[in-house]
N, C-alpha and C positions, 0 to 999 in steps of 0.2 A: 472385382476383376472384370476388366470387359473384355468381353468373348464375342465370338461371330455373331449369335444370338443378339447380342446387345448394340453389336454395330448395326445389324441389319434393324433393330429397332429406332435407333437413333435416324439411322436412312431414311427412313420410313415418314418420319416426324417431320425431316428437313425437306422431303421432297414435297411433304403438307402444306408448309409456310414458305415451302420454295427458296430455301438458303442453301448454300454449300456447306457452310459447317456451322456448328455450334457460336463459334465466336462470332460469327457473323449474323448471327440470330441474335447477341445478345449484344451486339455495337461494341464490343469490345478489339485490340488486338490483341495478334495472337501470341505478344510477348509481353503483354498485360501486368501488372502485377500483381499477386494472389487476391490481394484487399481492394484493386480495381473491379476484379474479377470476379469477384465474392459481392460485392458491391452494385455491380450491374445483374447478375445474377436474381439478387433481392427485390429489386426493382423490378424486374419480369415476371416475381412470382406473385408481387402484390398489384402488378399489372392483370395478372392472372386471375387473384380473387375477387377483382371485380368485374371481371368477363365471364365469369361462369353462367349466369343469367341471360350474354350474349348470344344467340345464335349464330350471329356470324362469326365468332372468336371463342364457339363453346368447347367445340372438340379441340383446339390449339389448347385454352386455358386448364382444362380437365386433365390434358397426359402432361403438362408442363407441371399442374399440383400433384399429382400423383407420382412422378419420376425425378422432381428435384432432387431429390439425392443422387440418383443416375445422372443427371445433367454434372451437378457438381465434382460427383468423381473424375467424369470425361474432361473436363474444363480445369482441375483445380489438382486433386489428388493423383492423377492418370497423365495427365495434361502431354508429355513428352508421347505416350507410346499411343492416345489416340491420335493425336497429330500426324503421327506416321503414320498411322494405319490409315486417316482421312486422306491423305497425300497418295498413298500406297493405290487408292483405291480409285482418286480423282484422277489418277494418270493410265490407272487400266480403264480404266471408261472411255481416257483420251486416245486412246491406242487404238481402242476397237472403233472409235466412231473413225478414227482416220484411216483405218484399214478398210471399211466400210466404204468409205470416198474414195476411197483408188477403186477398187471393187465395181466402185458402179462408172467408173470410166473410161474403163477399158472397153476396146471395138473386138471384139473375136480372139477374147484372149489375150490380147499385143494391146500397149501402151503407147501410146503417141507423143511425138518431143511436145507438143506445143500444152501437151497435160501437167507436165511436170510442175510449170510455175504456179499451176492451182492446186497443185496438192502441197507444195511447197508453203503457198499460203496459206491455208489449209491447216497444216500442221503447225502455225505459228499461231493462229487465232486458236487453236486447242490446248497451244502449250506444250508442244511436241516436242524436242528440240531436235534441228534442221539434220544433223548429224546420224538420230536413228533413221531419217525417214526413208534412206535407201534399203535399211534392214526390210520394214515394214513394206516397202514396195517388192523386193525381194520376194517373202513370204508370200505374199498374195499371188504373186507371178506363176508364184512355183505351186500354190494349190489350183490356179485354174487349170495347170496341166496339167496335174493328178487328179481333175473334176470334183476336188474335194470342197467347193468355196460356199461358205455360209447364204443362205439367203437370206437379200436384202430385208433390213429392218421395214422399207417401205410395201415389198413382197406380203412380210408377214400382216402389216398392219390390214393388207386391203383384203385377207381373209377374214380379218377378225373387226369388219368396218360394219357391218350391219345393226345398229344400235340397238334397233325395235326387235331382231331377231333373239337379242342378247336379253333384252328385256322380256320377251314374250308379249310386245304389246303390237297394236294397230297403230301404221306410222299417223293417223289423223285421232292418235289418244289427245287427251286434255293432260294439264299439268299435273291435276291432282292423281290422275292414273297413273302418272308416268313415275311419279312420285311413291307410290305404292308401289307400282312393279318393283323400284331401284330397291324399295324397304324387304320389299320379300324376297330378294334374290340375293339382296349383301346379306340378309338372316341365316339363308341354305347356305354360303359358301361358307358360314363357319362351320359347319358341320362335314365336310371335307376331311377324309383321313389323311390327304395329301396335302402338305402344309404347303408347298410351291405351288399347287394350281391352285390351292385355295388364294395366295396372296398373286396370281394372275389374274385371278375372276374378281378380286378385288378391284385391280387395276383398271380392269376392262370395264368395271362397273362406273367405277369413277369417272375414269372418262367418256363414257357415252352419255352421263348424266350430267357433266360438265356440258358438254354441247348442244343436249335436247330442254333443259330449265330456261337458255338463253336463246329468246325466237329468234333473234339474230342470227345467231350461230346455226340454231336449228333449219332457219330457211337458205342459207349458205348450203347448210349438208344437205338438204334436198335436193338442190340445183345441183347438184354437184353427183348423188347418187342417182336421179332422173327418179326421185318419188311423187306421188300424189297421192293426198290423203284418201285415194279412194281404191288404194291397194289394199287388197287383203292382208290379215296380220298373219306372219311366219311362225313355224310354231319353234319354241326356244328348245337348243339343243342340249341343254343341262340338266332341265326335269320333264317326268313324263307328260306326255299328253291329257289335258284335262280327262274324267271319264264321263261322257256324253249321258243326259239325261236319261233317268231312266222309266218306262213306262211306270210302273209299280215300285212303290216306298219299300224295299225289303226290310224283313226285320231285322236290326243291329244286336246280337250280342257280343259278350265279349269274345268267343270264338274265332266271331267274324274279323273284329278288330287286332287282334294279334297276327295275323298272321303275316300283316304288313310291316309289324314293327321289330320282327328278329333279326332281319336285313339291313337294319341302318348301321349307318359306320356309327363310331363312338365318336364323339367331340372333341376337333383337338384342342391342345393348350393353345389358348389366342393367346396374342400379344396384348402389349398393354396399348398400344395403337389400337387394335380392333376393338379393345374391352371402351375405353372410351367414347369410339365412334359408337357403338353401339349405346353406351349407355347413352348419348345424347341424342338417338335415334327414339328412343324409349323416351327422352322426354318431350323432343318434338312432336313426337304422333302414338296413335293406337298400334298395340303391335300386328293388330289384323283387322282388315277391314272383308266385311260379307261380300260376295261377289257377285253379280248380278249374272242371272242367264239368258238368254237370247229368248225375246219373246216369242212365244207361240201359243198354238190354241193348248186349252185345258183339255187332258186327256180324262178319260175317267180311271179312276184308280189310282191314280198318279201322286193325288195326294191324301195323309194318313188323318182319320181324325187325331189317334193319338200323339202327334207329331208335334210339340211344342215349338208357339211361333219362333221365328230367332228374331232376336231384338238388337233394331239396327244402332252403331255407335257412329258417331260424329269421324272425321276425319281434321286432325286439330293442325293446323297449318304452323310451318315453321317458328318455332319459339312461344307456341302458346299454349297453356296447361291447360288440361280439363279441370277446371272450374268446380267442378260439381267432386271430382275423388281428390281434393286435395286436403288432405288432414294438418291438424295446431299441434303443436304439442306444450301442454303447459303441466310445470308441478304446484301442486297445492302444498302449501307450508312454507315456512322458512329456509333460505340456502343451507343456511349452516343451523345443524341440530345438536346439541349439548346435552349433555346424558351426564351420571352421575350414578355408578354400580358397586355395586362389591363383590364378592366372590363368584355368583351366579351369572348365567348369562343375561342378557338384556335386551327386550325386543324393541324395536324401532319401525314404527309403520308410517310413510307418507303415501299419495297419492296421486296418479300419473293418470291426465286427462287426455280427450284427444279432443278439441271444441272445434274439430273442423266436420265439414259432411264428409271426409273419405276415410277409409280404411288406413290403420295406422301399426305399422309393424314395426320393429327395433331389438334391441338389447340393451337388457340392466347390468351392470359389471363393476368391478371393485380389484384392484390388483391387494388389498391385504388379507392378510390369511386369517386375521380376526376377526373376518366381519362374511357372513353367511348372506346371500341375499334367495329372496326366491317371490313371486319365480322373476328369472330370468332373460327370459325375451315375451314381450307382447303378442298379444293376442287381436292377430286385426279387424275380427269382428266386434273386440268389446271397447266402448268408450272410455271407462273407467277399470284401472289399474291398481289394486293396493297390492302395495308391495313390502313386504316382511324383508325386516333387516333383522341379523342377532347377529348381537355385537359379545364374545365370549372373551372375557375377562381374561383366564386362563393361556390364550394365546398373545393377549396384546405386548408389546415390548417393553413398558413401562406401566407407572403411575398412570400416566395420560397417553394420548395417542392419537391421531387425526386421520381419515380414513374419507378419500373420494369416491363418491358412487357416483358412473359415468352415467347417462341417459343416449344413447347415440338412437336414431328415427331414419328406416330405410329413405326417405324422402330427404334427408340431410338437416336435419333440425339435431341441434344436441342439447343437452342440459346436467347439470350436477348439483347435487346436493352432498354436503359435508359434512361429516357425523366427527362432532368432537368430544371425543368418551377422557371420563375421569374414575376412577377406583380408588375406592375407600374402604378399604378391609378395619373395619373394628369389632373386636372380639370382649366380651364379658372381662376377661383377664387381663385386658388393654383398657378396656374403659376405668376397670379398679387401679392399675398402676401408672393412669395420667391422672385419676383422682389425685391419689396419694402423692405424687410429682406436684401437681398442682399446688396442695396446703403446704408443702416441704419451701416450696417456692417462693410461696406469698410469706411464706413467715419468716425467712430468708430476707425479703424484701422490706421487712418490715424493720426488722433487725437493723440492717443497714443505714434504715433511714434514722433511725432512734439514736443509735451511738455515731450520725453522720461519715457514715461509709457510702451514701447515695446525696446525689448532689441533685433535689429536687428540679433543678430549672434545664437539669437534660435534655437536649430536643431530639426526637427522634429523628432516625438518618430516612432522609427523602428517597422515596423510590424514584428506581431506574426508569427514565421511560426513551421511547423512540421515536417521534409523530415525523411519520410521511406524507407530505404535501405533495399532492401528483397536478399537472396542468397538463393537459384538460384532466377532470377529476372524475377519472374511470380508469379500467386495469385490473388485472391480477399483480401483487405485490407478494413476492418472495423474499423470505429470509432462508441464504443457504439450499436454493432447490425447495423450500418448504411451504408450500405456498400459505400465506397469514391473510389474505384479504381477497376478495373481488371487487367492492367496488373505490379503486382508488385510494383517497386520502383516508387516511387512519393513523393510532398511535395503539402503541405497545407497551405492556408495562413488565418488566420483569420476567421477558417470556423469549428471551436473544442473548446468545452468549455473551460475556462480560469479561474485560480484559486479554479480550484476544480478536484480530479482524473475522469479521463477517461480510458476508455480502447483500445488498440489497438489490433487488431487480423488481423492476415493472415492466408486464408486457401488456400490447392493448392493437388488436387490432387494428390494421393500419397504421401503426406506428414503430419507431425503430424502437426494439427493446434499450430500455435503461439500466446501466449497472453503478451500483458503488463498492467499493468497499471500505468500511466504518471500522473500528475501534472504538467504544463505549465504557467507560470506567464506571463502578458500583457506584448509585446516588445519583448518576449525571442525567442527566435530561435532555436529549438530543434530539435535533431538528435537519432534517435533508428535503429538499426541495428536487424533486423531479421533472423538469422541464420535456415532454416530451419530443419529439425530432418525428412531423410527417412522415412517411413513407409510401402513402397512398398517391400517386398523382392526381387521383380523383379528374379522369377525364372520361369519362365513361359517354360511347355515343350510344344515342339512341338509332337503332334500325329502323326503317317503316314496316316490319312487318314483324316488329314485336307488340306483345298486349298492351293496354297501358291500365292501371288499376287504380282504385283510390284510398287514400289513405286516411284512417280514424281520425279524424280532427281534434277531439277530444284526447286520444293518446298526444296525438302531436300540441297540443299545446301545452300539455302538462310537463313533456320532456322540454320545452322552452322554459316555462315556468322555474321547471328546477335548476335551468342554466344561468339564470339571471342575471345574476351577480357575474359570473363567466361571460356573459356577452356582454356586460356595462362595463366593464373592468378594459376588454379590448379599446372599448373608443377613450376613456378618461385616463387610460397610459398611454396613449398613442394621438391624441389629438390638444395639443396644449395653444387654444389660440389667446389671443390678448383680452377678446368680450365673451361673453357666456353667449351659447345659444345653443339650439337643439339641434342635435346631429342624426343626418334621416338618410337610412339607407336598406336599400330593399334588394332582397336574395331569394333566387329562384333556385330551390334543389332540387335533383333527380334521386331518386330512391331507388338503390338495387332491390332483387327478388329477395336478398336474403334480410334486409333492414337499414343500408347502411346508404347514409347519405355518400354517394359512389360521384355525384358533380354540380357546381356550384355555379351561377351565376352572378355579376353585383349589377345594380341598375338605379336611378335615380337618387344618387350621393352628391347633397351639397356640399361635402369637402371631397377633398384628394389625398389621400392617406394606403399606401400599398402594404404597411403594416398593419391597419385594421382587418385588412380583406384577410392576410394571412392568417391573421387572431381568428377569426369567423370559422375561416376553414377549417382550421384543427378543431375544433369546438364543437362545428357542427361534425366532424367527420366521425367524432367521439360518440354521439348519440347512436342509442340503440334501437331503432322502430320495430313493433311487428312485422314478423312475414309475411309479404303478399300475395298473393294469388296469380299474378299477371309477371310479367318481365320486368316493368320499372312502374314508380309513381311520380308523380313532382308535386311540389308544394312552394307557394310565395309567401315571405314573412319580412314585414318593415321595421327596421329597428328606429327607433325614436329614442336618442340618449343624451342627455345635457352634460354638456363638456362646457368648462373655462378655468379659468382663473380662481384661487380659491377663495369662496363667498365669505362677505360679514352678518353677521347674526340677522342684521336687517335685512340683507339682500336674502338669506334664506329664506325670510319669512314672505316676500315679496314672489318669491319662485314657487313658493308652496301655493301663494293665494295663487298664484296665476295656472 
């Protein structure tokens, strides 16, 4: 249901990207039809997953992944009563700025005839219709002579105009000051018991920081408020005054430290706007940087021998990680682990590394009730993780059972391993009465064959199978919601319902999920081909003030290696000329933070073929690299492929010598 709560959040989001409404965020109209709608939708969010990395598009990307369901309800499921309420609300906003412009045209109270045609237009460029505007002139009329009349929205601004006062800094700070200040004061305003001046001081943050990053702007507002970088800095009216040096180090205990902390308000519920910007705040910079004090002479006493240096940290510049705390995460063993139990429970131990220099924090998690794991969240001082799985028999649902254990890593790394348990209860008094079944059988069989009741040349009935061919060949493959594979192409034996439909899905990053649904008869051997459908646009720009990293060359050629036949396969279906020759063409790609080839270049192609390039891109877009340390990586790779006409025995042997 969306509620006030969720309008003013959506508001919030759209006044970020500077849209009026949702559909206009998402290029759609607003009489769209659902599968249009649903459609551009998907396309924004896989627009998203590869902006997360971006700086300049990180906080948009982050509340866009994190609220897609909010979006879609407002858009899709809601769609009729957010539109009203959009409407409802775009036309009180029009009202008020137009009653604002009479407001401020009036001479002593009285309106003059020759105002009329500019409020008149006025009210047309707002969308007023011409009809209320004498209501609206009315109104105003009638509170300037009851001296009830709001002040000007320009009034209020040139109170609340002093940027450096807002910020607590000297108008002659540097960027990276200013930059700090913004970080320390959008930190305090979540901490506001008052959720409306907290999202005012938000406002007011944004835009003094909008104006002072841009020297342009910045030296405009100077001229403009008569500053010179050699004014003293104002002290800010939101937190206290720093507390002045002091001759002698007192001693800290906790006494001393309490008695500032019973007075704080409690934190309110931020929105998911704030949680975002924040989180992307945390990944741009330190969340504190030491603050330098005004130089002066050294006092005596002043400082403590026992006084532990403080150890200064870097200030990491927009979109750039620290290098040094960033942690891997990698599991030792097999995805999928196979067990084989009887009655008792069954221990399962793999091992969960962290191969980077930083601290690595997370949770281990399992939604079946069979399966115990422990422990359960990481420990971020330790590198190495074993982690106890018991798997109890007693609870599972069946015979067999298959059971995901999630890996999720505060820093956004995830992983799973799959435990696929089997139970085999055989008891002394079972083993004695499939004996006895056994010889009963064989002599049975024997029987049969002697007085010819068995027809020796019998052939046994061929098992069931199912082989899933994926293109490009990567994915999770479901049968039914169940998921049977991760990487791609696979086949199944007698393991999918039989004689009744089922479904098959593959889904793969960056691509449109695949569905069928099959009907398979006992003994049949069935084959589906998965063609996957991009969904990545893969245009991913690079910022000048994002990192740039390098990539394992050794990983990356080993993932080409195993694509081979996948990238030979694009030029010799897609390139059919009359003579043989070698086809050479070279791709420059850009690697997201999180592995994924995110954009593509082509360059030095002696033919012309728009379907090879397509071929490439999905192919490469499928490959999974390590995660990097920096914002993006790139890499150049030449493919060399012999395409023609199909050879004769000689001419192979000729192409081999050469």
């Amino acid at each position: 249901m969306l509620d006030a709560t969720t309008f003013e959040e959506i508001h919030r989001f759209l006044t970020l990207v500077e849209q009026p409404d949702l559909f206009a965020y998402l290029q759609v109209e607003r009489d769209a039809g659902q599968s249009k709608v649903k459609g551009a939708l998907q396309k924004r969010r896989s627009w998203a997953q590869g902006q997360q990395a971006n700086p300049k598009y990180r906080t948009e990307a982050l509340w866009l992944i994190k609220n897609i369901q909010l979006v879609q309800t407002a858009v899709v499921d809601q769609r009729v009563s957010y539109l009203q309420e959009t409407d409802e609300r775009a036309q009180q906003r029009a009202v008020e700025a137009l009653r604002f412009f009479i407001q401020s045209v009036l001479v002593d109270g009285h309106l003059l005839p020759e105002d009329e045609p500019r409020i008149l237009q006025t009210a047309a460029d707002l969308g007023v219709p011409e009809a209320d505007v004498p209501v609206h002139i009315e109104l105003v009329l009638t509170a300037a002579d009851q001296g009830v009349l709001q002040a000007l929205p320009e009034e209020k601004a040139e109170e609340e105009k002093d940027h450096y006062a807002l910020l607590g800094v000297a108008p002659g700070a540097g960027q990276e000051t200013l930059e700090a200040a913004y970080r320390e004061r959008y930190r305090w305003a979540r901490n506001l018991r008052d959720t409306e001046e907290s999202s005012r001081v938000y406002a007011e943050l944004d835009a003094a920081w909008r104006v002072l990053k841009d020297p342009d702007r910045r030296a405009a507002y100077h001229a403009e408020m008569g500053i010179t970088t050699q004014e003293a800095p104002e002290q800010i009216a939101y937190l206290p005054p720093p507390t002045p040096p002091a001759l002698e180090t007192p001693e800290v205990t906790l006494e001393d430290t309490s008695d500032g902390m019973e007075d704080l308000p409690d934190a309110p519920q931020e929105s998911a706007l704030e949680q975002v910007h924040e989180q992307a705040v945390r990944t741009d910079a330190l969340l504190e940087e030491p603050k330098e004090e005004p130089a002066s002479e050294p006092t005596e006493g002043a400082e403590s021998e026992d006084a532990p240096p403080v150890e200064e940290r870097p200030v990491l510049d927009i979109g750039e990680l620290d290098e040094e705390n960033l942690p891997t995460l990698k599991v030792d063993g097999p995805s999928t682990i196979r067990i084989r139990t009887g009655k008792n429970p069954f221990p399962v131990r793999f091992i969960i590394r962290n191969t980077g220099p930083g601290q690595m924090s997370g949770s281990v998690s399992c939604e079946e009730a069979w399966v115990e794991i422990s422990p359960r969240h990481l420990n971020p001082s330790r590198t190495d993780h074993s982690i106890e799985v018991l798997v109890d028999p007693a609870k599972m649902p069946g015979n067999s059972a298959r059971a995901t254990i999630e890996i999720a890593t505060a820093h956004g790394e995830t992983a799973e391993v799959v435990i696929d348990a089997l139970q085999h209860l055989v008891s002394p008094k079972v083993m004695i009465a499939s004996g006895v079944a056994l010889i009963l059988a064989a002599a049975l069989t024997a029987a049969l064959f002697l007085f010819g009741g068995l027809d020796p040349t019998t052939e046994t009935p061929s098992r069931t199978i199912l082989a899933v061919q994926v293109d490009p060949p990567a994915g999770e493959v479901f049968v039914d919601d169940v998921m049977v594979g991760k990487r791609g192409t696979l086949s199944l034996v007698d393991s999918f319902p039989l004689g009744k439909p089922f479904q098959v899905r593959v889904e793969l990053d960056g691509f449109e999920p695949w569905t069928k649904q099959v009907t398979i008869q006992e003994g049949q051997q069935y084959r589906v081909e998965a063609d996957l459908k991009l969904r990545d646009p893969m245009d991913f720009q690079i910022d000048p003030e994002m990192r740039r990293s390098e990539l394992d060359k050794a990983v990356l050629k080993e993932q080409f290696q195993l694509r081979t036949e996948q990238f030979e396969n694009c030029f010799t279906r897609n390139i059919k000329p009359d003579a043989t020759y070698n086809a050479v063409l070279t791709v420059r790609g850009t690697v997201s933070q999180r592995g994924f080839v995110a954009a593509v270049q082509f360059r030095g192609a002696n033919f012309v073929s728009p379907e090879v390039e397509d071929c490439l891109r999905r192919q490469l877009r499928a490959l999974k690299l390590p995660v990097i340390p920096g914002d993006y990586a790139t890499f150049d790779h030449t493919f060399r492929t012999r395409v023609g006409p199909p050879q004769t025995p000689s001419e192979e042997e000729e192409a081999e010598a050469e």
